[in-house]
C-alpha positions as CSV (number, residue, x, y, z in Angstrom):
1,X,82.8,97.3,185.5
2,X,84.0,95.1,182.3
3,X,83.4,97.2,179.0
4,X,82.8,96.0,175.2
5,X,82.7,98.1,171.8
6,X,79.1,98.7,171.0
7,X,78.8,96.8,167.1
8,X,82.7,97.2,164.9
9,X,83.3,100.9,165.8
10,X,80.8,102.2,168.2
11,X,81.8,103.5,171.9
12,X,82.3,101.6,174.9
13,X,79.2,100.4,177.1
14,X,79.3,98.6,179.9
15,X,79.0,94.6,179.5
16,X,75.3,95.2,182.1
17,X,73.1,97.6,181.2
18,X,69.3,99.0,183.0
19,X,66.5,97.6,181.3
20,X,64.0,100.4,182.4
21,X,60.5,98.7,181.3
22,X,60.0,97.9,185.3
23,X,60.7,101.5,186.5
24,X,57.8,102.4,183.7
25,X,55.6,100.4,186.1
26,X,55.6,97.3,183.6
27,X,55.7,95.0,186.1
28,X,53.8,96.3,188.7
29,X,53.5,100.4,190.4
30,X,56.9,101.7,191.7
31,X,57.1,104.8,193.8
32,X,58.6,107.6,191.5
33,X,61.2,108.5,194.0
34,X,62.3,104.7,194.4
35,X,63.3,104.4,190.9
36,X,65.1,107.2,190.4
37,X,67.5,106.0,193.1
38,X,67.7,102.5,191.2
39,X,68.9,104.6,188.5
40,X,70.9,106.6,189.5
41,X,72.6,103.6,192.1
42,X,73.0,101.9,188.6
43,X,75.0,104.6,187.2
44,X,77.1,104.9,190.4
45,X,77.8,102.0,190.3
46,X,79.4,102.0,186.5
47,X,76.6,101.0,184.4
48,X,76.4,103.4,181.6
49,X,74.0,102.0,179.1
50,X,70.0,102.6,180.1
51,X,67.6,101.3,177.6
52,X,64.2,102.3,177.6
53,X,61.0,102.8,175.0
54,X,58.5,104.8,173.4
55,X,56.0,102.3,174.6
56,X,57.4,102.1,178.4
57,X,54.4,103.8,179.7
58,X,56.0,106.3,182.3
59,X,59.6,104.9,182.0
60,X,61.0,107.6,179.4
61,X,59.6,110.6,181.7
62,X,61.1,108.8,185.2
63,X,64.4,108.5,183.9
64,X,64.3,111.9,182.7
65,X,64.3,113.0,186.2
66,X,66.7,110.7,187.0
67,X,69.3,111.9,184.9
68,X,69.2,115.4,186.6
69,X,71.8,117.0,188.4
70,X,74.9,115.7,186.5
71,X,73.8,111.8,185.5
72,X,72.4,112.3,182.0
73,X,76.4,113.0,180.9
74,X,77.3,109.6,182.4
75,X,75.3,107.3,180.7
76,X,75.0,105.9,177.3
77,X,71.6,106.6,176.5
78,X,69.0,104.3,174.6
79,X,65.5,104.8,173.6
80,X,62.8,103.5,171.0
81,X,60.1,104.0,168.9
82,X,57.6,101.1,169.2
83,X,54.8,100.1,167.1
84,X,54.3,102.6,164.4
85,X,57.1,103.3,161.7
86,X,56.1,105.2,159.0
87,X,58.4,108.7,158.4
88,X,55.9,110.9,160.3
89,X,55.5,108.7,163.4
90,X,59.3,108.0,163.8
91,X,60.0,112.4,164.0
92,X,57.1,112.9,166.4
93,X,58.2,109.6,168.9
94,X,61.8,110.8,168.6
95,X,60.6,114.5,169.8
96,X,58.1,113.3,172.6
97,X,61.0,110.8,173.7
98,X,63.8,114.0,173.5
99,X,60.9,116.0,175.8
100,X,60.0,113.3,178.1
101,X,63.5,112.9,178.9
102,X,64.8,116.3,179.5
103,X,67.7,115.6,176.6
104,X,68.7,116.7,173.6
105,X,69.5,113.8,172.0
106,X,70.2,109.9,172.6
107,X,73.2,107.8,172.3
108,X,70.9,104.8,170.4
109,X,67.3,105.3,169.1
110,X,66.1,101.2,167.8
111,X,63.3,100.1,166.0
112,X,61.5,98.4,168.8
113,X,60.0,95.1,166.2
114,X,59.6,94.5,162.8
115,X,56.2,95.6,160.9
116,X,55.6,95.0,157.7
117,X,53.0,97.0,157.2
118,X,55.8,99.8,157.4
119,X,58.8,99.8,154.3
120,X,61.6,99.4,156.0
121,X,63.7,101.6,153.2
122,X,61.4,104.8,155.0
123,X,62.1,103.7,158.1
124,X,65.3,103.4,158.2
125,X,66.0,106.3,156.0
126,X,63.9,108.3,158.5
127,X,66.0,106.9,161.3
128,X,69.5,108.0,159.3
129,X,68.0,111.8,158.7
130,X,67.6,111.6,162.7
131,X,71.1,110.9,162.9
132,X,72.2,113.6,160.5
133,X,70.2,115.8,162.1
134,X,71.8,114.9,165.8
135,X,68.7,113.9,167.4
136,X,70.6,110.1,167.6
137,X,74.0,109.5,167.8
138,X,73.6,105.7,166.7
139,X,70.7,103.5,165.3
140,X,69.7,100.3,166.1
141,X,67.1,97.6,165.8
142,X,65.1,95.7,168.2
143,X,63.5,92.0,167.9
144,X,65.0,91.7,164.6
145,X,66.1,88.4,163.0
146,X,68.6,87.5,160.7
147,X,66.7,88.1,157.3
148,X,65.4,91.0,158.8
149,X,68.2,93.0,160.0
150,X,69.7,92.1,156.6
151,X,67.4,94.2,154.8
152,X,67.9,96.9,157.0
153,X,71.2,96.8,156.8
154,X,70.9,97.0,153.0
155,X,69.6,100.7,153.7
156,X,71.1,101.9,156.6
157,X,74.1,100.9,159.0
158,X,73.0,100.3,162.6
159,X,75.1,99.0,165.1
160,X,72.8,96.7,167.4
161,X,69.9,94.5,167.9
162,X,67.6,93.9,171.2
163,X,66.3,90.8,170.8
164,X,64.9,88.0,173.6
165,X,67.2,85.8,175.0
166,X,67.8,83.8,177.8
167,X,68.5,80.2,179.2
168,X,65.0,79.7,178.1
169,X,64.7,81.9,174.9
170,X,67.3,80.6,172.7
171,X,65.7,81.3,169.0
172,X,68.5,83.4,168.2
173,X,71.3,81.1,168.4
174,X,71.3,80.0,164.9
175,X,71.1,82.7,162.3
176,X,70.6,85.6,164.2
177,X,73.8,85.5,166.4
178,X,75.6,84.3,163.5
179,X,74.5,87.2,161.5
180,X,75.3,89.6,163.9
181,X,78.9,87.8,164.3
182,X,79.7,88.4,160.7
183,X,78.2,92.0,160.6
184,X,79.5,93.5,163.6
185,X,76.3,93.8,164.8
186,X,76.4,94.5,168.8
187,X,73.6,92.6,170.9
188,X,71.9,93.8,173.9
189,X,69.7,90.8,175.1
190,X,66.3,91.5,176.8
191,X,64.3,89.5,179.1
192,X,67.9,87.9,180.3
193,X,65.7,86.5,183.5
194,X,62.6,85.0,181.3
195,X,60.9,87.9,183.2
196,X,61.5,86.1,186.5
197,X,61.7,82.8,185.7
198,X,65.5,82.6,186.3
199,X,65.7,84.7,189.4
200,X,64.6,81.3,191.6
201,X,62.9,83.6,194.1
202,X,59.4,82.1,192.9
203,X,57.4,79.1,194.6
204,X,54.7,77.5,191.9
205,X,51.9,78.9,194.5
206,X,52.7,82.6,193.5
207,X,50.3,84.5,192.1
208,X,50.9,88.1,190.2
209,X,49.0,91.2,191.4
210,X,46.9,92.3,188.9
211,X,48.9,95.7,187.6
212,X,52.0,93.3,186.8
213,X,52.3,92.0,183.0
214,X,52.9,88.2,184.1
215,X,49.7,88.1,185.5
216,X,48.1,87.0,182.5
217,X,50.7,85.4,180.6
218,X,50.4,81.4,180.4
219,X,54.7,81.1,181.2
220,X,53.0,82.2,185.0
221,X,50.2,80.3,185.5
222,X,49.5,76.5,187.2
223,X,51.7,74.1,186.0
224,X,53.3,75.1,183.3
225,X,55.0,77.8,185.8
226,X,55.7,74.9,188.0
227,X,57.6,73.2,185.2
228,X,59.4,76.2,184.3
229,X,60.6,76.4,188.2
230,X,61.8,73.5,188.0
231,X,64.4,74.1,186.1
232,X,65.1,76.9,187.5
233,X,65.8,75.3,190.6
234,X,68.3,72.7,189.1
235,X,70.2,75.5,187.5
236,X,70.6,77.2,191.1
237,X,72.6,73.7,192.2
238,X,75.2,74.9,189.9
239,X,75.1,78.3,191.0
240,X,75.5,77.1,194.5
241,X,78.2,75.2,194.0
242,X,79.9,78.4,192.3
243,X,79.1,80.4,195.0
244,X,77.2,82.8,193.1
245,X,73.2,83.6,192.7
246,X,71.1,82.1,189.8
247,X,70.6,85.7,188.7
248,X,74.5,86.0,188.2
249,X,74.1,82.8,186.6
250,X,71.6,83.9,183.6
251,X,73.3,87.1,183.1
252,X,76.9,85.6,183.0
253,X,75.5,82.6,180.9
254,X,74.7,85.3,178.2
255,X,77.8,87.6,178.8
256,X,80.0,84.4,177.4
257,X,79.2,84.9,174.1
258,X,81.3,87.4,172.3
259,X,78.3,89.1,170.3
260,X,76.6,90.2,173.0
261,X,77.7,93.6,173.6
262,X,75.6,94.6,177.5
263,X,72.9,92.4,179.0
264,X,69.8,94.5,179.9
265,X,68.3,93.9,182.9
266,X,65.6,95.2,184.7
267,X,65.9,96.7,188.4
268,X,63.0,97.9,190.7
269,X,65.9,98.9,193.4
270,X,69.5,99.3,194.0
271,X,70.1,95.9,195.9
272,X,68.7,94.0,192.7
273,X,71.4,96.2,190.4
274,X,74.1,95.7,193.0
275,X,73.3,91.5,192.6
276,X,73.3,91.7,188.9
277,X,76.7,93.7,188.6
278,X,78.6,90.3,190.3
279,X,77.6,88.7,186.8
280,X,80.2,90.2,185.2
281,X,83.2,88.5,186.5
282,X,81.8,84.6,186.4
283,X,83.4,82.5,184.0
284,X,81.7,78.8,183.3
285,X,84.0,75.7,182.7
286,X,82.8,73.7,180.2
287,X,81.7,70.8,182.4
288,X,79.7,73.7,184.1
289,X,78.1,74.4,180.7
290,X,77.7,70.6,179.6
291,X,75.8,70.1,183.2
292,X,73.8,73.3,182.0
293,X,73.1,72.5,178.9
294,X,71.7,68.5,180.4
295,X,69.2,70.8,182.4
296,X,67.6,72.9,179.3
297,X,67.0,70.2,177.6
298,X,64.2,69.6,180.1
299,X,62.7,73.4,179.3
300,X,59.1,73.2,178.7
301,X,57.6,74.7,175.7
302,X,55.7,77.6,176.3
């Protein structure tokens, strides 16, 4: 497993990391016992950086009991408060998350988004008192842009941002990557499969169970999903002809860039984290990427 410095002096993670929103039952009901195996096969297998949330519904407590017997001290742990920032919520979310998963502390504790009904100057001061205090070893933010994370920054140093991006999510590529290039800010992409949509194991006939999050959303419906597919499906030419899968080819797509630190993706069992782990060898030519890039540009908009 390939390693990069987390931000200009943070520790070593390893270039994939486990996304644990599915494990939380996200994305539909997972047997309790089947995820911790996907977690702890991740970790075997030399991941060490597992991201989850405040606002993962069961994730924080499953991976608690994952981490038993000996796997909590061989990962790089991340967590986050979501949706409510003010000084008060941020010390009782960072307890409940310490409790729900049997640590501590945590290696990185994020904002999970921006609120502006919240100052971030409390916030973030909040989030350094937590570091002082050892709950957190490092802080970091979480769907942040550039202007954003600048005034953050102004406060507090942090040492990464989670924010969406993928072959089909590419808002971040102008100010936001640049800004995190200058600062040393590390990036930990989200979403690196569009939630699916670049795993090309979908037909445009599927239809979501109910208790999955994709259900609803208009990205999986009719033909807008169809368009979306399709795509997908000329991208996997190219990861034919390399001999690799198409969900090596979003993750490795994403590992090229030098400011993104560890790709987070999400597992529901240990073949899925053995297939993403042979992303982190592939290297594009850039007729590879020019052939790529001639695809995108028919990406629908949605």
């Amino acid at each position: 497993m390939q390693h990069r410095q987390l931000g200009k002096d943070g520790p070593d993670v390893s270039v994939i990391g486990l996304g644990a929103w599915p494990i939380g039952g996200g994305m539909g009901v997972l047997e309790e016992q089947a995820s911790i195996a996907t977690v702890r096969a991740a970790i075997d297998s030399g991941i060490t950086l597992l991201d989850t949330a405040q606002a993962y519904r069961t994730s924080e407590s499953t991976l608690g009991r994952a981490l038993k017997d000996g796997y909590r001290e061989r990962c790089f742990l991340a967590t986050k408060v979501s949706g409510q920032y003010a000084p008060e919520d941020i010390e009782s979310a960072i307890d409940n998350s310490l409790k729900s998963l049997g640590v501590e502390y945590v290696d990185l504790y994020q904002i999970h988004s921006w609120n502006s009904a919240y100052p971030i100057a409390a916030t973030m001061e909040t989030m350094a008192r937590l570091q002082e205090a050892g709950k957190v070893r490092f802080i970091g933010v979480s769907n942040f842009n550039a202007a954003q994370m600048q005034q953050a920054y102004e406060i507090v140093r942090f040492h990464s941002n989670q924010p969406r991006y993928n072959l089909f999510d590419r808002g971040i590529e102008g100010e936001d990557l640049a800004y995190c290039g200058k600062m040393g800010i590390g990036i930990l992409p989200h979403s690196p499969l569009a939630k699916g949509l670049l795993t090309g194991k979908y037909t445009p006939d599927y239809i979501f169970p109910d208790d999955d999050e994709r259900s609803d959303r208009p990205r999986f419906q009719g033909a807008l999903f169809g368009k979306y597919l399709a795509v997908t499906e000329q991208l996997k030419g190219i990861a034919g002809d390399k001999g690799i899968s198409m969900v090596q080819l979003a993750i490795a797509w994403l590992l090229r860039q030098s400011e993104v630190t560890c790709v987070l993706v999400g597992a529901k069992n240990p073949d899925q984290v053995k297939e993403h782990l042979g992303a982190a060898e592939v290297q594009f030519s850039e007729d590879e990427l020019n052939r790529m890039e001639e695809i995108l540009q028919h990406t629908p908009e949605g």
